[in-house]
SEGUZA-302312 format. One record per residue (C-alpha): x, y, z; residue in three letters. Coordinates in steps of 0.001 Angstrom, whole numbers, plus 500000, padded with zeros to 6 digits. Layout:
! residues N
{x X&y Y&z Z&code ALA}
...
This chain:
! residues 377
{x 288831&y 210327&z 179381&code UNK}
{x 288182&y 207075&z 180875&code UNK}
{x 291154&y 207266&z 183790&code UNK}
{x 290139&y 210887&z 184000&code UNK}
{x 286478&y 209653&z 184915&code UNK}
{x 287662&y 206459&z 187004&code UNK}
{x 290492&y 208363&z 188720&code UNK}
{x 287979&y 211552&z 190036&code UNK}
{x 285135&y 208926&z 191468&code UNK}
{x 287919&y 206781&z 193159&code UNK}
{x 289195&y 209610&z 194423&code UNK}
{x 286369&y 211425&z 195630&code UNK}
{x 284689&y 208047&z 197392&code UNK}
{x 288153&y 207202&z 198690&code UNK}
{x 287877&y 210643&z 200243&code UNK}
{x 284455&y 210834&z 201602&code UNK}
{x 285179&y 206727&z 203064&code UNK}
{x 287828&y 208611&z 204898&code UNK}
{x 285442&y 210819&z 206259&code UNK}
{x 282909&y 209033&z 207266&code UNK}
{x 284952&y 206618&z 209245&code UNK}
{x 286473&y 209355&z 211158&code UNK}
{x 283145&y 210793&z 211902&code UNK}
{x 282358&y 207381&z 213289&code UNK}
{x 285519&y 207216&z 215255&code UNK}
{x 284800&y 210596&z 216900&code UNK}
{x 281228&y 209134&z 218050&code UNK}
{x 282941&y 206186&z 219500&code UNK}
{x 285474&y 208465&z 221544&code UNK}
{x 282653&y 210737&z 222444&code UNK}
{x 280972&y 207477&z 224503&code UNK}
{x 282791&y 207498&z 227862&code UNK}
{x 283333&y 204219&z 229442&code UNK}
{x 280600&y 203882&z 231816&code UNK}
{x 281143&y 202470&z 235302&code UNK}
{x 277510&y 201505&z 236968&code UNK}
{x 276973&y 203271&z 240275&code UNK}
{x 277083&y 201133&z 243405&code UNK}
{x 273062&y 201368&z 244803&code UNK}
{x 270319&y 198658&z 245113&code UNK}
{x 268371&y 198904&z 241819&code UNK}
{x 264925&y 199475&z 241946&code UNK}
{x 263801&y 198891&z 237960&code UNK}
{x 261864&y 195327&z 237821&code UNK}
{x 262896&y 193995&z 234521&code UNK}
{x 261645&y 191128&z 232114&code UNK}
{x 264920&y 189277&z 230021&code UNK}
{x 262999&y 187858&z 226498&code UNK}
{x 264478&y 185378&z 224535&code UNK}
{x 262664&y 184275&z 221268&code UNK}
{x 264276&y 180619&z 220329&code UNK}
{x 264218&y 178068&z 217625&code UNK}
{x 265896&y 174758&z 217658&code UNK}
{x 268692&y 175396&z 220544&code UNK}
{x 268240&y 172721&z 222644&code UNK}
{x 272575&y 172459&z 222595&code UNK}
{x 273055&y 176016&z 223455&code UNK}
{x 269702&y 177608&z 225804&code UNK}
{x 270767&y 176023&z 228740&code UNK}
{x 273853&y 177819&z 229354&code UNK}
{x 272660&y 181227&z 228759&code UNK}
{x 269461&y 180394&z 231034&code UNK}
{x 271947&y 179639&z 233494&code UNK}
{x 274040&y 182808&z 233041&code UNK}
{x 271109&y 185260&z 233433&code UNK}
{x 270132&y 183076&z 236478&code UNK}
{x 273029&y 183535&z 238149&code UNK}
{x 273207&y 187319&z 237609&code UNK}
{x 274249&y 189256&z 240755&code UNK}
{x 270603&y 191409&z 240352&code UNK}
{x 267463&y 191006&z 243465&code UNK}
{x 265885&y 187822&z 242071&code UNK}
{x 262360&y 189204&z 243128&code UNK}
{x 263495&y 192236&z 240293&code UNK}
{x 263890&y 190075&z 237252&code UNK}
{x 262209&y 187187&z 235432&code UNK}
{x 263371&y 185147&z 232430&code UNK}
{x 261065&y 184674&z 229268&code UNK}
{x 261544&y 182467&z 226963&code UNK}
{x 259402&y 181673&z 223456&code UNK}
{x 260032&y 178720&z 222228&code UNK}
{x 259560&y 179406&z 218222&code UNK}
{x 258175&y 176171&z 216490&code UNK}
{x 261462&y 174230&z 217603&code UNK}
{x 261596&y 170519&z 216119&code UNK}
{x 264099&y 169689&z 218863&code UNK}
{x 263939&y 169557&z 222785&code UNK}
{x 263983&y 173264&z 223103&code UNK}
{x 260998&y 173634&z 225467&code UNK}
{x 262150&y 170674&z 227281&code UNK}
{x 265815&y 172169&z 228304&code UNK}
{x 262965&y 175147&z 229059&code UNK}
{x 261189&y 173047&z 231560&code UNK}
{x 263780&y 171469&z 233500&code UNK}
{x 264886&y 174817&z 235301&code UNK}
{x 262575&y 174889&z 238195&code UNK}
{x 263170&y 178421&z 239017&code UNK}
{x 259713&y 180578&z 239086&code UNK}
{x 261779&y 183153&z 236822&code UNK}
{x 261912&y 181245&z 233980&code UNK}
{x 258894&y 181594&z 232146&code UNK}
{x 257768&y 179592&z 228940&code UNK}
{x 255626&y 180569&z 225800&code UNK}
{x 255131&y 178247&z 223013&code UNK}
{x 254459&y 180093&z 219622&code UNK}
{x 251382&y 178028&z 217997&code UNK}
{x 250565&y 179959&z 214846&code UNK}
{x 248852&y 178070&z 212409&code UNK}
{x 249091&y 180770&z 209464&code UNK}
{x 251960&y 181751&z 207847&code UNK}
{x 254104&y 184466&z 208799&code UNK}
{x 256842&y 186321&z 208082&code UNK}
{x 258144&y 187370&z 211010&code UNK}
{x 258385&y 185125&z 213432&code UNK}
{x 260941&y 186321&z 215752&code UNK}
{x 258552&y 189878&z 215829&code UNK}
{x 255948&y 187871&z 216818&code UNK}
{x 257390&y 185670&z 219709&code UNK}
{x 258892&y 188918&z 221348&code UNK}
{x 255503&y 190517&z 220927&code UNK}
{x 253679&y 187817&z 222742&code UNK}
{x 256741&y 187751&z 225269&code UNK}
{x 256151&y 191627&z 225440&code UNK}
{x 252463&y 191129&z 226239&code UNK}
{x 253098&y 188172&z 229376&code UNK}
{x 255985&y 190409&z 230831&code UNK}
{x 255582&y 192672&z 234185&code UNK}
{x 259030&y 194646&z 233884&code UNK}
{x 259541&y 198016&z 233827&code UNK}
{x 262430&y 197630&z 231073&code UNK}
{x 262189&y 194777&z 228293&code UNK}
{x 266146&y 193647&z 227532&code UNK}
{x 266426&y 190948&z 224549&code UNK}
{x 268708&y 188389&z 224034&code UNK}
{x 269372&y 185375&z 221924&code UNK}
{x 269636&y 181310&z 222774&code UNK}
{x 273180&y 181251&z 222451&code UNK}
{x 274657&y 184363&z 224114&code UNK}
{x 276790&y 183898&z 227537&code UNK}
{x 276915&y 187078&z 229614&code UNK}
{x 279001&y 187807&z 233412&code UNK}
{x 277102&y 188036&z 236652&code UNK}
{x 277167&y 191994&z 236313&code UNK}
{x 275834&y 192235&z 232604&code UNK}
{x 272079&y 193155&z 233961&code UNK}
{x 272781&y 195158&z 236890&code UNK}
{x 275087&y 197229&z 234405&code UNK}
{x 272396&y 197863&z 232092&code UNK}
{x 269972&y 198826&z 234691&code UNK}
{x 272382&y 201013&z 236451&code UNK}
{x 272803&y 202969&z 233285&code UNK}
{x 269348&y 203083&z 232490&code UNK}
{x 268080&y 204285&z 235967&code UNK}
{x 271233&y 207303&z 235803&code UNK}
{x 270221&y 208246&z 232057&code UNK}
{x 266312&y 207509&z 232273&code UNK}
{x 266811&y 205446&z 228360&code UNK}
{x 263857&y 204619&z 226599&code UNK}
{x 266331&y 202234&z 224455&code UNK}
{x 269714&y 201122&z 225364&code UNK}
{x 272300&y 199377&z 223275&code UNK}
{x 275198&y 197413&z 224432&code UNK}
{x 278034&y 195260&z 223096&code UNK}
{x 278042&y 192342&z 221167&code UNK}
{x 281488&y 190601&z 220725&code UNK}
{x 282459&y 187177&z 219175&code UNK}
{x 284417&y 185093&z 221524&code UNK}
{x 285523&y 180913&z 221254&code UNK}
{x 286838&y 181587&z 217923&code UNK}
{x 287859&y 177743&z 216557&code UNK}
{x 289461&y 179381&z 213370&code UNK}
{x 290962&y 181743&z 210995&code UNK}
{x 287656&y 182322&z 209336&code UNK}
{x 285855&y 183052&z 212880&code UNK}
{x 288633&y 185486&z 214260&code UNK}
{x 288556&y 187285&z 210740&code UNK}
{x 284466&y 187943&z 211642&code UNK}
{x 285203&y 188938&z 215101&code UNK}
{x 287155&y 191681&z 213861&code UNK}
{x 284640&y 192468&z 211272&code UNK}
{x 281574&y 192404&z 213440&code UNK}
{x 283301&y 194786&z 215940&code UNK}
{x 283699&y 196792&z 213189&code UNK}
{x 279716&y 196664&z 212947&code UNK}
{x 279387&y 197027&z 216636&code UNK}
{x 281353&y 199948&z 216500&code UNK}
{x 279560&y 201766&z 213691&code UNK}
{x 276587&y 201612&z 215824&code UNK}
{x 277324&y 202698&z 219210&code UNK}
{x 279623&y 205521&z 217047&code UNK}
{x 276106&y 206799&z 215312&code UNK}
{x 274822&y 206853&z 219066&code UNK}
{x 277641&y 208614&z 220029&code UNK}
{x 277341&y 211145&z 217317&code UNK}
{x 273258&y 211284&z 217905&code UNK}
{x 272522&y 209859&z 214632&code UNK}
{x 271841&y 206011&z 215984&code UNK}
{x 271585&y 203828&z 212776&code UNK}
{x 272135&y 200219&z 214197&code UNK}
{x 271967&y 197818&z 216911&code UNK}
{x 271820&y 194405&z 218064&code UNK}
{x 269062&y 192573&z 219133&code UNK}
{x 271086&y 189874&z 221214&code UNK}
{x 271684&y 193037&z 223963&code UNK}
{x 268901&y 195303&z 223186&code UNK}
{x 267090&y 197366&z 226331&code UNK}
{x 264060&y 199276&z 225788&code UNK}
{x 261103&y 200291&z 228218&code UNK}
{x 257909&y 198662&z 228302&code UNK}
{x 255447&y 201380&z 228077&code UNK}
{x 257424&y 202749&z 224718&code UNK}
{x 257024&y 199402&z 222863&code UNK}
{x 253465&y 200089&z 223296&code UNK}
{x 253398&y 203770&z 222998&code UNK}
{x 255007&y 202762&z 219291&code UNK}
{x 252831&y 200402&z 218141&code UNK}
{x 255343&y 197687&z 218981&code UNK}
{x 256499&y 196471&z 215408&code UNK}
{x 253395&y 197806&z 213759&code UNK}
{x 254617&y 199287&z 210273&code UNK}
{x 257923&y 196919&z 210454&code UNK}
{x 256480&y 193658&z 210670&code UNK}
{x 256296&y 192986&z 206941&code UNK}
{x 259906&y 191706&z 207063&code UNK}
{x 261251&y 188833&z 208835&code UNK}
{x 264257&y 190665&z 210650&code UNK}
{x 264338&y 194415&z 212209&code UNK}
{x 263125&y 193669&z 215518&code UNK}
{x 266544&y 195772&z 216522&code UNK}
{x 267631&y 198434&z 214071&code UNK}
{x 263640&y 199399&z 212516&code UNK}
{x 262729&y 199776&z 215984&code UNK}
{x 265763&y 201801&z 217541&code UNK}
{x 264704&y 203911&z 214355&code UNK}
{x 261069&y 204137&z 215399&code UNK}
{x 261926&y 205308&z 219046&code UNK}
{x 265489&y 207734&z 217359&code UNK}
{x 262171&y 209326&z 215901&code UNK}
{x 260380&y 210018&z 218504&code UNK}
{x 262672&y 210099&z 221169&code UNK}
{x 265648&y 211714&z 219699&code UNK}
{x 267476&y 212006&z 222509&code UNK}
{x 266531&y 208998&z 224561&code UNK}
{x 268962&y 206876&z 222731&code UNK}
{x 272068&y 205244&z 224867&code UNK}
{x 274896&y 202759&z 224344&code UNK}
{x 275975&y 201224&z 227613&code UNK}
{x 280253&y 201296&z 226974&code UNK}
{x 281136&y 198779&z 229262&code UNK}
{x 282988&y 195197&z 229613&code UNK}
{x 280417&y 194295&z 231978&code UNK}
{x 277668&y 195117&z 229784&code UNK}
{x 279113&y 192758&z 227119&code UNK}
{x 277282&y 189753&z 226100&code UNK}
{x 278882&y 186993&z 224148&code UNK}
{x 278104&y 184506&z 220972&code UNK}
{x 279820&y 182604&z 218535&code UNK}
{x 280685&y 183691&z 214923&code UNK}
{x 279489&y 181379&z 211976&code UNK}
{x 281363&y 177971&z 211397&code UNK}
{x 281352&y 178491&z 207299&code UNK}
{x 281314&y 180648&z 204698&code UNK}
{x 277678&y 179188&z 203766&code UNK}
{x 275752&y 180500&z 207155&code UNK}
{x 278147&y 183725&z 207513&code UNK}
{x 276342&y 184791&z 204185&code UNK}
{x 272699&y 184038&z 205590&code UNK}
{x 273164&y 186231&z 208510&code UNK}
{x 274344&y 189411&z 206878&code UNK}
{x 272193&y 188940&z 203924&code UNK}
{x 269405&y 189364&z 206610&code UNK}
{x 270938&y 192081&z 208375&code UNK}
{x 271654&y 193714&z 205022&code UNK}
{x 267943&y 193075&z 204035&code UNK}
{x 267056&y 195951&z 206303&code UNK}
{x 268839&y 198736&z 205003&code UNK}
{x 266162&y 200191&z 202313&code UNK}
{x 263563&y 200591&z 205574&code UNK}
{x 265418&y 202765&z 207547&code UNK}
{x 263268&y 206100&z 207843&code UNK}
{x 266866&y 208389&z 207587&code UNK}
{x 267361&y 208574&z 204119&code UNK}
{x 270573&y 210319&z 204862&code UNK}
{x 271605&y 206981&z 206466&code UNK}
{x 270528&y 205382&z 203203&code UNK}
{x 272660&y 207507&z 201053&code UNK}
{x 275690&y 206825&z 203141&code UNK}
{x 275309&y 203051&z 202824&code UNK}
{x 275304&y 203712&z 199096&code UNK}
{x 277988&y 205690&z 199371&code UNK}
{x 280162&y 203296&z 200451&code UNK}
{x 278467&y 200646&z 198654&code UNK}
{x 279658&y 202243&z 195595&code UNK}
{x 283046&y 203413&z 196945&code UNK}
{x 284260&y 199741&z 197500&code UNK}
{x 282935&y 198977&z 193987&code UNK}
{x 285023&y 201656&z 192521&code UNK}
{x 287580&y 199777&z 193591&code UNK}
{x 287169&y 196764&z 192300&code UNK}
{x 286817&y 198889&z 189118&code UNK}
{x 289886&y 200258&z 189248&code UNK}
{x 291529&y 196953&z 190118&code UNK}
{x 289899&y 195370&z 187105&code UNK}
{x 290854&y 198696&z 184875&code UNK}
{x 294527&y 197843&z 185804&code UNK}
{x 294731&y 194740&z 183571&code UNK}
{x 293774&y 197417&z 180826&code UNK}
{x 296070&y 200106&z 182261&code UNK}
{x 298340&y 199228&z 185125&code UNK}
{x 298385&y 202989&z 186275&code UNK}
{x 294804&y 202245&z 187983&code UNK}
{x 296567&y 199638&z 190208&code UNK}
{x 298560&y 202632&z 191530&code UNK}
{x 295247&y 204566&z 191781&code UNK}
{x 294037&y 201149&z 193789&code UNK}
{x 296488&y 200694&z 196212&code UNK}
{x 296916&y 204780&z 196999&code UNK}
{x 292468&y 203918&z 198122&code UNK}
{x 293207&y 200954&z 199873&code UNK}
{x 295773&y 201814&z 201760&code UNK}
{x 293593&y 205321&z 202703&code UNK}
{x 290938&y 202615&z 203114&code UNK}
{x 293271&y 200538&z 205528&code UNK}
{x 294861&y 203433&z 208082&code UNK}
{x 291427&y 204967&z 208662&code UNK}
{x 289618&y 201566&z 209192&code UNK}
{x 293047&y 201200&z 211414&code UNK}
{x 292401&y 204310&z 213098&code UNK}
{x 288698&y 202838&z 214236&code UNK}
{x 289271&y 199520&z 214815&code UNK}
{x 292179&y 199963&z 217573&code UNK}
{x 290183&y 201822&z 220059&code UNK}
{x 287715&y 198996&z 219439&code UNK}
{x 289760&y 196090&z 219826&code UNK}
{x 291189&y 197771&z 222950&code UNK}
{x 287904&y 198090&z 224412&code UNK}
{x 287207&y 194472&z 223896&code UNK}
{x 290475&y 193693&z 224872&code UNK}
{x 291251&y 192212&z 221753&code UNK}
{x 294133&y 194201&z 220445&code UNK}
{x 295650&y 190648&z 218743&code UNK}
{x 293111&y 191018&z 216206&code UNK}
{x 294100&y 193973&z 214142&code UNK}
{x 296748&y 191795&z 212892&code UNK}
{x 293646&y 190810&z 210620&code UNK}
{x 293328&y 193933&z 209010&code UNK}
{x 295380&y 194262&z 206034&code UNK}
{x 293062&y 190672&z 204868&code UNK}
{x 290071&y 191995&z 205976&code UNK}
{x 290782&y 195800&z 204164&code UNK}
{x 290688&y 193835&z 201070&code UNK}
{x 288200&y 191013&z 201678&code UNK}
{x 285706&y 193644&z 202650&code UNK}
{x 285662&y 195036&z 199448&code UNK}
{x 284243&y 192174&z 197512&code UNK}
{x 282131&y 190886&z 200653&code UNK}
{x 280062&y 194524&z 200383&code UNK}
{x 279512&y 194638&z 197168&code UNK}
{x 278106&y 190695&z 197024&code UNK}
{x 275900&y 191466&z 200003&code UNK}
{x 274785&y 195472&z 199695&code UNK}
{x 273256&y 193170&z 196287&code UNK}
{x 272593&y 190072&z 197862&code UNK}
{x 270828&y 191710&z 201066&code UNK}
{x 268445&y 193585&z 198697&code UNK}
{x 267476&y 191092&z 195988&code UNK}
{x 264733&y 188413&z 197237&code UNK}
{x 264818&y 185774&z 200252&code UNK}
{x 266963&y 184278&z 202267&code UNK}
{x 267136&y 180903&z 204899&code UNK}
{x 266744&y 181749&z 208332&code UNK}
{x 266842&y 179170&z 211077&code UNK}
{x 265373&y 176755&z 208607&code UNK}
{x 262520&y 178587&z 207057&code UNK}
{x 263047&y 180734&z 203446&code UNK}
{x 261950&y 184437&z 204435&code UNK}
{x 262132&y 187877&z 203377&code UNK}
């Protein structure tokens, strides 16, 4: 009765896994690879970055948006400097350029969101048109703003998402998350595609002005420390169902590191994980369970097999279903980010992944975590 039992819900998630990654892999093909038109843009825009402690790393992205090939009278650089302990606001300071604008956040009271706050107040100082967020230590080419504005002034987005890819890998560990978090990239420019948007990233986030205030900014959302992304591309999916847009293009690519060590790696999904019971689409909900529980059904039926080595065959039949669809994503992916080298990675990661969901679909949903130095929730 037991195999019987073990054998139909391995089977059945394996199937619906299946599924649901093709679905996604139909909303990434659906996304045609946009190529901004050659006008003058007209949209005045305000760049916000919220930042804590990154006196090594602010300078270089300060100078990368300063250098972008976008009218300098259209654009001007914000930049909250979140409670740093370091030199922060000094690196800050020494750009003389009337662009770069400084806010130190002095909040005496405790809060829990932080970064909410900072891009709030950041929000409030701006005079663009379109709000696009970014984070301390991103790098981005010349063309990453004009591309973004160019696709919002052809689609008329109230929010636009756009790549995030790992890049200056220094080892095995860090190429193994590239290919991972282009797997998450993927998933959420796919639910765009397939007008179901589910996630985001806040590092190359676009939204307009007037909407972040027709929402209530993060009112409703600002009980948790992280969200200022995904909770609020769900608050505008809601009332802008169709104003949704993921800008597919190399240009529109911005870059950051993945996490030295196993240690930190952990502390940044377990906060992107912590979202996940907030998101208004319950059917988006149920699919993260979904999986959730098909990846633990198969380290079931691994663990059965030292009972009963006939689940191993049962095993290996899911992970290698498991394997060629993930496959089937991922290489579109890779060649859009012109990293085709890493699917090499994907047999270890197939299996890795397994035991890293289950951990952190728990993990993400059971209490605090440490975020840039401070315990949150």
């Amino acid at each position: 009765m037991a195999l019987l039992v073990i054998n139909f819900l391995t089977g059945f998630l394996t199937f619906v896994y299946f599924m649901v990654v093709l679905f996604f892999r139909r909303g990434w093909l659906r996304i045609k690879l946009y190529h901004p038109t050659v006008k003058a843009p007209q949209t005045r825009v305000s760049i916000l970055i919220a930042a804590r402690n990154e006196e090594n790393n602010i300078s270089h992205t300060i100078q990368d948006i300063l250098e972008q090939s976008y009218p300098a009278e259209l654009m001007e650089l914000i930049i909250v400097d979140d409670h740093s302990a370091d030199r922060t606001s000094d690196v800050v300071l020494s750009f003389s350029d009337p662009r770069v604008k400084l806010i130190r956040l002095d909040e005496k009271g405790k809060l829990n969101s932080y970064k909410k706050k900072a891009i709030t107040e950041a929000i409030k100082l701006s005079g663009g048109e379109l709000i696009i967020t970014t984070d301390a230590d991103c790098r981005m080419k010349e063309e990453w703003l004009g591309t973004i504005v160019s696709f919002y002034e052809k689609n008329d987005s109230k929010l636009i998402s756009s790549p995030v890819i790992y890049h200056q890998e220094k080892s095995f560990f860090e190429r193994l998350q590239t290919l991972e978090f282009l797997y998450l990239i993927g998933l959420g420019a796919s639910s765009i595609g397939n007008r179901t948007p589910s996630t985001c990233n806040g590092a190359n986030l676009a939204y307009r002005r007037d909407v972040f205030f027709e929402l209530d900014g993060f009112k409703g959302i600002d009980d948790l420390a992280s969200g200022d992304d995904e909770l609020f591309l769900h608050k505008v999916a809601e009332r802008y169902p169709d104003g949704i847009g993921f800008c597919k293009s190399l240009s529109a690519v911005v870059y950051t590191q993945a996490k030295e060590n196993l240690k930190e790696f952990i502390r940044q999904r377990k906060r992107w994980a912590s979202k996940s019971t907030r998101y208004k689409n319950k059917s988006i909900v149920t699919l993260g369970v979904l999986i959730w529980l098909f990846n633990l059904m198969l380290l079931v039926t691994a663990a059965a097999g030292f009972a009963d080595p006939v689940f191993w065959r049962t095993c290996l039949w899911a992970l290698l279903f498991k394997f060629f669809c993930e496959a089937a994503f991922l290489l579109p992916l890779t060649q859009f980010a012109r990293r085709r080298e890493l699917i090499y990675y994907l047999p270890l990661l197939t299996i890795v992944h397994v035991v890293y969901m289950i951990f952190i679909g728990i993990a993400g949903n059971s209490g605090k975590y440490v975020w840039k130095g401070r315990v949150v929730r």
